[in-house]
C-alpha positions as CSV (number, residue, x, y, z in Angstrom):
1,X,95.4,-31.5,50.8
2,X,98.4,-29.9,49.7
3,X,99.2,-26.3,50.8
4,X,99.2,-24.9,47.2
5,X,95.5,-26.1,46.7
6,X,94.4,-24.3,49.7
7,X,92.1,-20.9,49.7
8,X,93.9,-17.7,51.3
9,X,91.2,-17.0,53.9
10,X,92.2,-13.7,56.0
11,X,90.3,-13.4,59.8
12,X,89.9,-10.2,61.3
13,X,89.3,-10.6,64.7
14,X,91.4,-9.2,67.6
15,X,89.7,-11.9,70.4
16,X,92.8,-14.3,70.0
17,X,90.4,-16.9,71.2
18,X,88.1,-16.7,68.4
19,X,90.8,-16.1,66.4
20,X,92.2,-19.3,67.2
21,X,88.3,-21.4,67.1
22,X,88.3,-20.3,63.9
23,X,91.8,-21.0,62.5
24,X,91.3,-24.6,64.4
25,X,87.7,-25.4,62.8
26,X,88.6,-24.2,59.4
27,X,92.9,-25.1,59.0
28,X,91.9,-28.2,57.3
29,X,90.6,-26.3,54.1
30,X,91.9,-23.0,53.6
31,X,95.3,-21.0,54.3
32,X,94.7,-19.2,56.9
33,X,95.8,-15.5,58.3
34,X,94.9,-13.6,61.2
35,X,94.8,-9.6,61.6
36,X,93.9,-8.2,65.0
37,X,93.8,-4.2,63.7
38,X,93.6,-2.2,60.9
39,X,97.6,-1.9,60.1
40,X,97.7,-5.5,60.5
41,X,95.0,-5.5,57.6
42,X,97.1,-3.2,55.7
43,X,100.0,-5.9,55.6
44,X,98.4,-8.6,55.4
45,X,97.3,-7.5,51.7
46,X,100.6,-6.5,51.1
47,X,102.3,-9.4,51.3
48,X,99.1,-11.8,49.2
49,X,96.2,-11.7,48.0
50,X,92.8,-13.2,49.7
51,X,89.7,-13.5,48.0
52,X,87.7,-14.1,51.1
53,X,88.4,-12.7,54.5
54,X,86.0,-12.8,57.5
55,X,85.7,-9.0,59.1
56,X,84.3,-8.3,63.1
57,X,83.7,-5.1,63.2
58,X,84.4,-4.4,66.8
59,X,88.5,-4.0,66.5
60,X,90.3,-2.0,68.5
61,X,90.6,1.0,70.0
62,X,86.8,0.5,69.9
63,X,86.2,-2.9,70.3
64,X,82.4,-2.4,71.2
65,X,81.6,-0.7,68.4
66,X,81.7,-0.9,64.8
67,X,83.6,2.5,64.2
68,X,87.1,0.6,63.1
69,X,85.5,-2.7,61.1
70,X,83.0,-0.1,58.9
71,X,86.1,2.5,58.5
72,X,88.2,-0.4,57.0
73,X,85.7,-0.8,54.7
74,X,85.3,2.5,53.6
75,X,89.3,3.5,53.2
76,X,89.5,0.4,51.2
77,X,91.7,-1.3,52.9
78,X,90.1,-4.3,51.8
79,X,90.8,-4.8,47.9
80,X,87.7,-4.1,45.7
81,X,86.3,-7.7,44.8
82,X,87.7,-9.7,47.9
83,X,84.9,-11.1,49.4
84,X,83.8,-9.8,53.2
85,X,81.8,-11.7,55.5
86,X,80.8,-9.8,59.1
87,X,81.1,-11.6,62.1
88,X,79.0,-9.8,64.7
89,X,77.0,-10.3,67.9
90,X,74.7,-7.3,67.2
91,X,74.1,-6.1,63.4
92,X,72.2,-2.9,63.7
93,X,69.7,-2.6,60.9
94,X,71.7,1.0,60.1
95,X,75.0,-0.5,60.4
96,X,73.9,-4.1,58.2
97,X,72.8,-1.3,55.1
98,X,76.2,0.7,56.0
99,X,78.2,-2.8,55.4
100,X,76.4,-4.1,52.4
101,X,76.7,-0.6,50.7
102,X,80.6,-0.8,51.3
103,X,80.8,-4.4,49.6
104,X,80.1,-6.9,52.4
105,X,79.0,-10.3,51.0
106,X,77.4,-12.1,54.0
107,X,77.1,-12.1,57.9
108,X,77.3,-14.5,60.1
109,X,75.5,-14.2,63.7
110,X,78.1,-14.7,67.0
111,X,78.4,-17.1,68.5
112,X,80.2,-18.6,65.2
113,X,78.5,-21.9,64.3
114,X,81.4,-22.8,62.5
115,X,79.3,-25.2,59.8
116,X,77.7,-22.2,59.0
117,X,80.2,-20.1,59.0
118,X,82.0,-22.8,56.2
119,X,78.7,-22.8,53.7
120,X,79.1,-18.9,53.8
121,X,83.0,-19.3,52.8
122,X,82.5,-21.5,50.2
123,X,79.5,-19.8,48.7
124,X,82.3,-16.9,48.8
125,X,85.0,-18.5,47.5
126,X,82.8,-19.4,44.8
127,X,81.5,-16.0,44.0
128,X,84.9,-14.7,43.7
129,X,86.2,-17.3,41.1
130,X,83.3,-16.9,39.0
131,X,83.6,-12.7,39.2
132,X,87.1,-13.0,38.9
133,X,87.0,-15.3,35.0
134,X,84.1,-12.6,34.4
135,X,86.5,-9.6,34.4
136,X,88.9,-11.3,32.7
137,X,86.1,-12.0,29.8
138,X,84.7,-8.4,30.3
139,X,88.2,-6.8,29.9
140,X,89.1,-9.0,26.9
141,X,85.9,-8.3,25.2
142,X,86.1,-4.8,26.4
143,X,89.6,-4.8,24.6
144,X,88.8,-6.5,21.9
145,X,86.6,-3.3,21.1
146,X,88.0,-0.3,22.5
147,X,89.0,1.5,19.7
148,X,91.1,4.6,21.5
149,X,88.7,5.0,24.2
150,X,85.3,4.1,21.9
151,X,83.7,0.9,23.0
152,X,81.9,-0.8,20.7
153,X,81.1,-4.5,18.7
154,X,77.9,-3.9,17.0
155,X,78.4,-3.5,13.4
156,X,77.3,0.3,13.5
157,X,80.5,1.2,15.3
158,X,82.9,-1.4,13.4
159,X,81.9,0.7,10.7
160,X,82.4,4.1,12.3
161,X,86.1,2.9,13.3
162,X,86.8,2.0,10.2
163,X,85.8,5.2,8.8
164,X,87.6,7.3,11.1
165,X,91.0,5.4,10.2
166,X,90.2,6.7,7.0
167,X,89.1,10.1,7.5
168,X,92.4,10.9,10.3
169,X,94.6,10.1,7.1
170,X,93.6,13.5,5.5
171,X,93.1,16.8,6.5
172,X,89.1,17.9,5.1
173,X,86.7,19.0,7.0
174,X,84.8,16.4,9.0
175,X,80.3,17.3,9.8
176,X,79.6,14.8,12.9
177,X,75.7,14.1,12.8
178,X,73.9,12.6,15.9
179,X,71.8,13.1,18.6
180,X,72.8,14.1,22.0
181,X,74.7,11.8,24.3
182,X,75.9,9.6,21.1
183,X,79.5,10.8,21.7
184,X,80.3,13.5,18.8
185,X,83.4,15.3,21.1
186,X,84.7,11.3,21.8
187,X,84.9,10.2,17.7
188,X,85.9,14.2,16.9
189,X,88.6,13.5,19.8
190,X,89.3,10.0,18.3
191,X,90.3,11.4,14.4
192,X,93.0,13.9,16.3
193,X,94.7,11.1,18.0
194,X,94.6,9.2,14.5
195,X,96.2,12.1,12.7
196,X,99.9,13.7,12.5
197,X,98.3,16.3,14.3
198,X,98.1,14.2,17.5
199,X,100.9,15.8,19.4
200,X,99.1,19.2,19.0
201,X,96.3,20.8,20.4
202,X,93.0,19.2,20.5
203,X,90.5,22.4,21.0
204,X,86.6,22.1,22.2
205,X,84.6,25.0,21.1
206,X,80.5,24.5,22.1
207,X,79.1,27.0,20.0
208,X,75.6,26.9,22.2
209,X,77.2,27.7,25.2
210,X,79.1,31.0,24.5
211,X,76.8,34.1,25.1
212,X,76.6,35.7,21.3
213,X,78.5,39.1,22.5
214,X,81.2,37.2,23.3
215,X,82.0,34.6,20.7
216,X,83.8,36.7,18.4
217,X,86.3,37.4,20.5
218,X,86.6,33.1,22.2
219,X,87.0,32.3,18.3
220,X,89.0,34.8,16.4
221,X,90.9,36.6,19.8
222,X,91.0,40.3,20.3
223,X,94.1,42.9,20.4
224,X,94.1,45.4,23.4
225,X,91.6,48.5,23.3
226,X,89.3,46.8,20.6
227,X,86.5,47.5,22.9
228,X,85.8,48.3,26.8
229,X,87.6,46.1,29.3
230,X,89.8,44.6,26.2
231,X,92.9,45.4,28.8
232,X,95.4,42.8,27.0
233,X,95.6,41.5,23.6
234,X,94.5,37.8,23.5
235,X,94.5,34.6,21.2
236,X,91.6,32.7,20.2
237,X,90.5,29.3,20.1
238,X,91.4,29.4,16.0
239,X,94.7,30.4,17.3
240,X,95.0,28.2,20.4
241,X,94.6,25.1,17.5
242,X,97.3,26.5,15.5
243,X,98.7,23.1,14.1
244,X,96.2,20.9,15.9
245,X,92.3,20.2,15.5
246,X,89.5,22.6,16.8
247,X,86.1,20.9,17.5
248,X,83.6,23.3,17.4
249,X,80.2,21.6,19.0
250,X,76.5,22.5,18.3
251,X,78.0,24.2,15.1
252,X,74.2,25.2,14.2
253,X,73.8,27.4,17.5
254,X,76.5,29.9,15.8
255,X,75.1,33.1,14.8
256,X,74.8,34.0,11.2
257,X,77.4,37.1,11.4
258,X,79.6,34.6,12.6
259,X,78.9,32.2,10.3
260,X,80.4,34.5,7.8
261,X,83.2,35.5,9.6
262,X,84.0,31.5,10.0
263,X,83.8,31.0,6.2
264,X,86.5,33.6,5.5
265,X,88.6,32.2,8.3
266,X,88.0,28.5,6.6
267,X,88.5,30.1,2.9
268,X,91.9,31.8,3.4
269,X,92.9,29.8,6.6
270,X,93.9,32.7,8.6
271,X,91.8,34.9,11.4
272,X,91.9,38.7,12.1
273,X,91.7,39.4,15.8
274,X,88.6,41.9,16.7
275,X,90.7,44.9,16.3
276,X,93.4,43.4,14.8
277,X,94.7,44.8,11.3
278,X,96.4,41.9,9.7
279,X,95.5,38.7,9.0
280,X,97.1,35.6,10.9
281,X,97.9,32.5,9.2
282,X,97.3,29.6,10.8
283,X,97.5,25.8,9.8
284,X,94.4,23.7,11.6
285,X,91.9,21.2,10.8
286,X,87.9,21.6,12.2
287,X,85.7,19.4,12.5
288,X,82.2,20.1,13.4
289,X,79.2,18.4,14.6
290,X,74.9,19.3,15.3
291,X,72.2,17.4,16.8
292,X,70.0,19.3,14.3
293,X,69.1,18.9,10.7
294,X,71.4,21.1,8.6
295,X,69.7,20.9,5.7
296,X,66.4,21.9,7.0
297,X,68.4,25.0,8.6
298,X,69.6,26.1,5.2
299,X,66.7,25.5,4.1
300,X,64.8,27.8,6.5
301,X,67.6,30.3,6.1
302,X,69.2,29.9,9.4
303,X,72.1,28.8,8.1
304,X,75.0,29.6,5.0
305,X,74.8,26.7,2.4
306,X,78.1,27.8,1.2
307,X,79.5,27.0,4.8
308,X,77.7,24.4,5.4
309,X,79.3,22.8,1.9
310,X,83.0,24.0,3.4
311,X,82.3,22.1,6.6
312,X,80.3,19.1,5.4
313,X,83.1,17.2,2.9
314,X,83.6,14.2,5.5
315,X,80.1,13.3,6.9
316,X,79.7,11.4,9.6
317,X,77.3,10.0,11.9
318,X,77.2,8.9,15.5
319,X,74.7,6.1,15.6
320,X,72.2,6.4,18.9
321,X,72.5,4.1,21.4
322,X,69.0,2.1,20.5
323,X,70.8,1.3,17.0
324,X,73.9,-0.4,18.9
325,X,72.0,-3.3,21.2
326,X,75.3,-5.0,20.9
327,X,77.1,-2.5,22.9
328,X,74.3,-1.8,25.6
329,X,75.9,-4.3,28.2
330,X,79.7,-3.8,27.1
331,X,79.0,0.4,27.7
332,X,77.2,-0.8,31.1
333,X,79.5,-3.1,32.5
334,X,82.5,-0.1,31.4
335,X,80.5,2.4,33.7
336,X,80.1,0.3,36.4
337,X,83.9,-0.6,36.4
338,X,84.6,3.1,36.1
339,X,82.7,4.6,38.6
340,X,82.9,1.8,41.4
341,X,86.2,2.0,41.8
342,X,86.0,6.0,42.8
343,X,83.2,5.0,45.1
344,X,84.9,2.4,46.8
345,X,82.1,-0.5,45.9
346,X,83.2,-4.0,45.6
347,X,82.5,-5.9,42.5
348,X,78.9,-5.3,41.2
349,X,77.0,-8.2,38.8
350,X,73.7,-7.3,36.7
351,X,71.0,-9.2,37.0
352,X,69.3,-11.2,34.2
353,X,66.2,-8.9,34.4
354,X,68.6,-6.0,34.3
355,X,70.4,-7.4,31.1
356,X,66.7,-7.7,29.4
357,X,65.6,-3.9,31.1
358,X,69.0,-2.3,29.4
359,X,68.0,-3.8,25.7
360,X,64.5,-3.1,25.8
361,X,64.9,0.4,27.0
362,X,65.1,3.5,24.3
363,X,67.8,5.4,25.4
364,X,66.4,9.0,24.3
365,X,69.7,10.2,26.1
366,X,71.9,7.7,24.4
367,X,74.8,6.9,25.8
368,X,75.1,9.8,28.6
369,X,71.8,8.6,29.6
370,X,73.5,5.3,30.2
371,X,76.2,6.4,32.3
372,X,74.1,9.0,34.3
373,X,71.4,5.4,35.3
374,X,75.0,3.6,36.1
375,X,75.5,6.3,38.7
376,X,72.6,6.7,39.8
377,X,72.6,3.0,40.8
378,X,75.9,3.3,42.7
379,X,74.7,6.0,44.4
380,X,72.1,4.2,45.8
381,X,72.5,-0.2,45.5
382,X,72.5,-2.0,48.6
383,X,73.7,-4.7,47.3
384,X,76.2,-6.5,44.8
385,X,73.6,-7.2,42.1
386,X,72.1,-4.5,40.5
387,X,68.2,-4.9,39.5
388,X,66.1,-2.5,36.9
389,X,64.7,-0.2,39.7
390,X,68.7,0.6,40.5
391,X,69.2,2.0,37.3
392,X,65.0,3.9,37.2
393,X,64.1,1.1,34.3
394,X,61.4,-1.2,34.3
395,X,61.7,-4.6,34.6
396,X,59.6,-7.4,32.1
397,X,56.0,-6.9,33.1
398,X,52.4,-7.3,31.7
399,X,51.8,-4.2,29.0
400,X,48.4,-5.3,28.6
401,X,46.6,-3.4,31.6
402,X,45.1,-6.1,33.6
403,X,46.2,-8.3,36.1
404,X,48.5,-11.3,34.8
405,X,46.8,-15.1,35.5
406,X,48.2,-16.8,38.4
407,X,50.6,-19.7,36.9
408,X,50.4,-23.1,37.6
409,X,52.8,-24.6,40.1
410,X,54.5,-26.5,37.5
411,X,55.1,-23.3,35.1
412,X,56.5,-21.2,38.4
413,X,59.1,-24.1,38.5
414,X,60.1,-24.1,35.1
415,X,60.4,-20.2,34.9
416,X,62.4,-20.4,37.9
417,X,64.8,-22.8,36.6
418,X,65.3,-21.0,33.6
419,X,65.6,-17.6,35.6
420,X,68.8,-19.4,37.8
421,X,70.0,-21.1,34.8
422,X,70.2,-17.4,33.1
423,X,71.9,-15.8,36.2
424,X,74.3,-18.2,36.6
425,X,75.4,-17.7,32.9
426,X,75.4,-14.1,33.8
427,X,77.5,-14.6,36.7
428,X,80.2,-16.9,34.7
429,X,80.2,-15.0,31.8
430,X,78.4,-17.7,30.0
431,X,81.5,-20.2,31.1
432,X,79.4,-23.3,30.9
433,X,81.9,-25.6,33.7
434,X,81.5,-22.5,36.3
435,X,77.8,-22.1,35.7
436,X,77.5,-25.7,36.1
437,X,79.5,-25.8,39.2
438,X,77.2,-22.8,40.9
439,X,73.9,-24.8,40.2
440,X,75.4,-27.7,41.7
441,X,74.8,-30.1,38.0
442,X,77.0,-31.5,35.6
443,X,77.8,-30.0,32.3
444,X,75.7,-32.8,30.5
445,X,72.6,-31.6,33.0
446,X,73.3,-28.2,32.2
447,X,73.3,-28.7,28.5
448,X,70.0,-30.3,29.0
449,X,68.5,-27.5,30.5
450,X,69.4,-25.1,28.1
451,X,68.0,-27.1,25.0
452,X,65.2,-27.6,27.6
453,X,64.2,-23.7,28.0
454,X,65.4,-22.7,24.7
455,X,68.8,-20.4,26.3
456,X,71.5,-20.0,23.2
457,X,75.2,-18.1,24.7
């Protein structure tokens, strides 16, 4: 076999007698390099890159314990994805969760059986390539729709980017509509960095949050003395946005005097400081947004019509999460990328029960919902794969009440083909030859099975 067909297997083992069973039983298939201590890890990784590398805990100084092997796990000096398999003499239940929380693919009891020990590479070596072309589809696709830090391919959001290209290349008032955790701040955000305002300030005002004695003075500023403990004059957020944009969140919270005040300020585009006595001028552009009805709060007299006219000339509406089932796994696997990688995890895979738990579930919360269940699960996961309990959602059960019939043996089989036949397209990203390689069939076989349980791509 020629060297540049070989797999980069790394061995981290400071017994050079192992060291050297191992590198002698496995030479013939994979490139092979050996680190005795944690600096010796540190360059090794340096100089290439192994997907698989075979970890005993016990290095030195503490070669009878597993202080050094775990702690080289948790600094990361192991890349994130690279596959791990523990050699060890005596897993302890506490340290076998410890390992598999920081990434650890497999372990493999010592004495090293060394055939073993090869069907636990390969499976690796295998795992890594298909996790490996998955990113790569993930961060295409991922590409493909990120629209300045937006995800999304369902048709909802194609539209909503398209709208904001057209709303950044103007200056009237924007009204975002949505529920909470749909991402108002994100598209208000997104129409600054679209406009000639985008080297200016971008200002976040949440109207619910400021106490009402004080949001006078966080909008429109105060000059010193205006009232007790006024000891300096200072700006407001209105100024602060002076040739920017100024988001002002949960716009129906804002109390009705200074819902008047606001109109003025919108009417002749300047503000008057509390105490001030002349009028600033000021050059901005607001956009708004409310989880609640509007119209129902003019309506009900809670809030001005004629400012809710002044801030309502570009409606928009940021679609809940239920409405984009297209985006559900894309917005998943994003989370999972972005929070892993602070936590030091190694590569994490959804299974197909998770894939069907994520569609099926509501999302009341939306899309912060979502991301709160993804960290939830990292918190927590044991593993690489993440189930439906992980993320606190159910997985596909009986609704009816009573106790589902036993199946036949035949059916059991069939479902269970199916169900490997659907994780393995999960795992390849739906790449038919790598699917086909990790059930051991043929492509033809493959095809067969899919026409055979009814599974499109």
């Amino acid at each position: 076999m020629h060297s540049e067909s070989l797999y980069k297997l790394l061995i981290i083992e400071d017994e050079t007698s192992v060291a050297r069973q191992l590198q002698w039983g496995l030479g013939n298939k994979y490139e092979i390099s050996i680190a005795a201590d944690a600096d010796q890890v540190k360059q090794a990784f340096k100089s290439a890159v192994f997907p698989v590398v075979t970890l005993d805990l016990g290095l030195p100084p503490f070669p009878n314990s597993p202080t050094v092997g775990l702690r080289i796990l948790e600094e990361g000096l192991i890349p994130a994805g690279t596959k791990v398999i523990v050699l060890t003499g005596n897993a302890e239940e506490e340290t076998a969760v410890k390992a598999v929380r920081l990434g650890v693919t497999d372990f493999c009891p010592k004495p090293v059986d060394l055939g073993y020990l090869a069907v636990l590479i390969d499976r690796a070596f295998r795992m890594y390539a298909i996790e490996a072309a998955g990113a790569r589809q993930d961060a295409d696709s991922s590409n493909d729709h990120n629209f300045y830090g937006m995800l999304g391919a369902s048709s909802a959001m194609q539209a909503l980017f398209a709208v904001l290209k057209r709303a950044a290349a103007n200056n009237f008032p924007i009204l975002i509509s949505g529920e909470t955790g749909t991402g108002k701040e994100m598209i208000a955000k997104t129409v600054h960095l679209l406009s000639q305002r985008r080297d200016k300030p971008f200002i976040v005002v949440n109207c619910g949050a400021i106490p009402e004695q004080l949001i006078e003075s966080e909008l429109f500023g105060h000059e010193k003395g205006a009232f007790t403990g006024a000891h300096t004059s200072r700006k407001g957020k209105f100024e602060e946005a002076h040739g920017g944009t100024i988001f002002l969140d949960e716009i129906g919270e804002l109390p009705f005097p200074m819902q008047v005040k606001l109109l003025r300020t919108l009417q002749e585009e300047t503000v008057e400081r509390i105490g001030g006595r002349r009028p600033i001028p000021l050059s901005f552009r607001i956009i708004s947004a409310t989880n609640v009805d509007l119209d129902q709060a003019v309506a009900a007299g809670q809030f001005r019509q004629d400012l809710y006219f002044r801030l309502n000339v570009i409606p928009l509406i940021a679609p809940p999460l239920r409405e984009r089932q297209d985006d559900i796994i894309i917005l998943a696997h994003h989370f999972i990328e972005q929070e892993r990688k602070g936590l030091g995890l190694g590569r994490l895979t959804l299974s197909p029960a998770t894939h069907m738990a994520l569609k099926a579930h509501p999302w009341p919360g939306n899309v912060r919902e979502l991301r709160n269940a993804v960290r939830r699960a990292l918190a927590t996961i044991n593993g690489t794969v993440i189930q439906p309990a992980d993320l606190g959602l159910s997985g596909p059960e009986s609704t009816s009440g009573e106790s589902p019939p036993i199946d036949s043996l035949a059916e059991t089989k069939r479902r269970a083909e199916a169900e490997a036949v659907r994780q393995a397209l999960a795992l390849s990203g739906n790449n038919i030859s790598q699917a086909a390689r990790l059930l051991s069939v043929s492509r033809p076989t493959l095809h067969d099975l899919l026409k055979k349980h009814k599974i499109t791509l």
